[in-house]
N, C-alpha and C positions, 0 to 999 in steps of 0.2 A: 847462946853464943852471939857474939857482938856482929853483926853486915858491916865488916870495912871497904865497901862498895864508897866513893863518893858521891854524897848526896847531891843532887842538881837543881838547884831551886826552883819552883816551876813558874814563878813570878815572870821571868825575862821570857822566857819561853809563849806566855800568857800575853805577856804587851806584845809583844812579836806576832803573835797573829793577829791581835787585834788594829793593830797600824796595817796589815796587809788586807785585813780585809776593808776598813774605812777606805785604804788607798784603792784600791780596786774597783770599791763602790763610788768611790767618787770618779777616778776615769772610767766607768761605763757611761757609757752613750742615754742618753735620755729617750726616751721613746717619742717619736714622730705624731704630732698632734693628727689626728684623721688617718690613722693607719688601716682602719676599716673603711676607708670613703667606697663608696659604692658609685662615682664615676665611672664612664668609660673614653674619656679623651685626657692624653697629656695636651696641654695646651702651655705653647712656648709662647712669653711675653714682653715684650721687651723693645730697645729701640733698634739700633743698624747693623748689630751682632748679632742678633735675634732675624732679623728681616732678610740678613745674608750680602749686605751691601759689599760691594767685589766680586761676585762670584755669577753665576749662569742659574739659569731656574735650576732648581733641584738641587742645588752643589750647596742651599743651607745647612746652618746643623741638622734644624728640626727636620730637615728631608731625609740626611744622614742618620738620626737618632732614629726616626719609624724603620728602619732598616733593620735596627737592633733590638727594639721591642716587640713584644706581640700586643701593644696597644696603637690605638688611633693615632698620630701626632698633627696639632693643629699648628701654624705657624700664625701668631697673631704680632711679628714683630712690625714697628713702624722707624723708618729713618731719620734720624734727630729727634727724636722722642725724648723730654726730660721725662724726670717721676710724675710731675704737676700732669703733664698732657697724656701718660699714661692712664695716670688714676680716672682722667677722664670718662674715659672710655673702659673701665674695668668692667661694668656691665652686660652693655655690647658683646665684646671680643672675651671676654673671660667666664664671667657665673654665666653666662647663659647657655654655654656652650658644655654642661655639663663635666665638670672636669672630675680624673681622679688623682691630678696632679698637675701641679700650675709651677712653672718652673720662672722665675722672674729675674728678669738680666736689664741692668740699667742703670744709671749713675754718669756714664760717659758725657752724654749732655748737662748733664749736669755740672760736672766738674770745667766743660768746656765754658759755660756758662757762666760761671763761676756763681751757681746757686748755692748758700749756706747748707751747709754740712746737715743745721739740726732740722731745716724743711728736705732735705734728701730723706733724714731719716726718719721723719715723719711722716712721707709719703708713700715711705716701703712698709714702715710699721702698719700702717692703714692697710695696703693691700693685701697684707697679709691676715689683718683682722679680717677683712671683707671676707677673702677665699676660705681660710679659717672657720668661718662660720656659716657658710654654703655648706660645709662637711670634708672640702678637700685639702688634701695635702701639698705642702709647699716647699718647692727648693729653690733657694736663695743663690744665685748663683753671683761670682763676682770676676770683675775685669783686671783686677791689679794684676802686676807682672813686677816681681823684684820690688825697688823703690818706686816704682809708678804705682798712683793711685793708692801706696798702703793706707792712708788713714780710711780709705774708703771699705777696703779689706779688714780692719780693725772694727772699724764700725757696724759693717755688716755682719761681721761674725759675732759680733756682740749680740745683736739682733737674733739674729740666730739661734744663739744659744737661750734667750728671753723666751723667744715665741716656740723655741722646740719642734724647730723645724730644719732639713735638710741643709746641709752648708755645702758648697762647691766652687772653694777658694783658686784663686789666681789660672784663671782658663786661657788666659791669653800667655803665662809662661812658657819660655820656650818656644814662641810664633813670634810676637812683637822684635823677637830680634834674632829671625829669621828668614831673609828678604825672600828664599824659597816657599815658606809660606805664607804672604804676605800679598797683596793686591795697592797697597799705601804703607804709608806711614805708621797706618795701624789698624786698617782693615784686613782681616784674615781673604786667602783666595778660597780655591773649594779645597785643598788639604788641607789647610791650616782648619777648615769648621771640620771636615771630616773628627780634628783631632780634638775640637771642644766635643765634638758628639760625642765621641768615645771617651773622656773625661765625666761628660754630667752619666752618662751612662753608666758610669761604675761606682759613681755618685746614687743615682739612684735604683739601680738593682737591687739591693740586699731589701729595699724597702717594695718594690714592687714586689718582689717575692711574700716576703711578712701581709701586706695586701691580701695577697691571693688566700693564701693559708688562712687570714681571716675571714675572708667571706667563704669560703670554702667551708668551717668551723659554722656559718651560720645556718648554712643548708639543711 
C-alpha cells in the first residue's frame, strides 16, 4: 500500500542546521590567551583613570575592584600617561609584579595629544605581546563614551579580538555625561570609578572563574 504521508525533503532541513551551527560557532567567544596564568596580582595599568585622578585615596577603581575579587589588586596607574611613556615602564610596574591579569586603560593622552592612531596602536599591541608572553592574561579596557573617542573603541576592539584577549568597551558611558559622577570635564569622582570597577569586573569574572577551574584541573 502506497504512505500518502508528505514527503519532506531532508535537504532544507540539513542546511538549516548547518548555517546554525557555523552561526553559533562563529559568535562564540574565543578563548582568552593565558587562561591558565598562574599569577597572583591583578595589576591595573594605565594613565589618570587608572591612577584615580578626582577622587581621595582609595575612591580608585583598582581600590573599588580588590573589594570585589578575591585577588591582590595592584594600582600601577600614572597621570597623563600616553602609551609611549607607559610602555616605558611596562617592566618596572607590570611583569615584575607577577600578574595573573593586567588590565590596560589608556589612549586619553594620547588622543589629547593628538598621537597617530597607528603608534597608539602599536604601543598597546606591544604591551600586550610583552604581558602575553610572561604568561598572563589581558584585558583591554577602553574610554569611549557614545561618539567620543569611537575610533579609538573601533580600534581597540579590533586589537582585541587579534590578540584574543578581554574586551571592556566604553567604561566612561553613562559618567562623562553625568556631572553627578564626574569630578571635570571628564574625570570620573569616586562613584563614577566605583562604577568602571564594577563594569571591568563583570568584564572580567567569568574569566577569573575559568582561571581557577584551570589550575585547580592542575593539581
Amino acid at each position: 500500500m502506497k504512505n500518502n504521508r508528505c514527503q519532506v525533503p531532508a535537504r532544507p532541513y540539513f542546511l538549516c542546521f548547518l548555517f546554525c551551527l557555523v552561526f553559533f560557532y562563529g559568535c562564540a567567544k574565543k578563548e582568552v590567551v593565558n587562561i591558565s596564568s598562574t599569577g597572583t596580582n591583578i595589576v591595573c595599568y594605565g594613565d589618570s583613570i587608572t591612577f584615580g585622578y578626582g577622587a581621595g585615596p582609595g575612591e580608585d577603581y583598582p581600590s573599588f575592584l580588590a573589594k570585589l575579587v578575591n585577588v591582590p589588586v595592584i594600582n600601577v596607574g600614572i597621570d597623563g600617561d600616553t602609551t609611549s611613556e607607559g610602555l616605558k615602564r611596562i617592566y618596572s610596574d607590570v611583569l615584575d609584579r607577577n600578574p595573573l591579569l593586567v588590565v590596560i586603560e589608556f589612549t586619553g593622552n594620547d588622543f589629547l595629544r593628538q598621537v597617530p592612531m597607528e603608534e597608539t596602536s602599536r604601543n598597546i599591541t606591544e604591551m600586550i605581546d610583552k604581558i602575553e608572553a610572561r604568561g598572563a592574561m589581558v584585558a583591554l579596557v577602553d574610554i569611549s563614551a557614545g561618539l567620543l573617542l569611537k575610533g579609538y573603541r573601533q580600534e581597540l576592539g579590533r586589537i582585541a579580538r587579534k590578540k584574543n584577549v578581554i574586551f571592556v568597551p566604553g567604561i566612561l558611558s553613562g559618567i562623562v555625561t553625568n556631572p553627578s559622577l564626574k569630578s571635570d570635564f571628564l574625570h570620573p569622582n569616586a562613584s563614577g570609578y566605583k562604577m568602571i570597577a564594577q563594569k571591568i569586573y563583570r568584564a572580567i569574572l567569568p574569566y577569573l572563574k575559568k582561571n581557577k577551574l584551570a589550575r585547580e584541573a592542575k593539581k
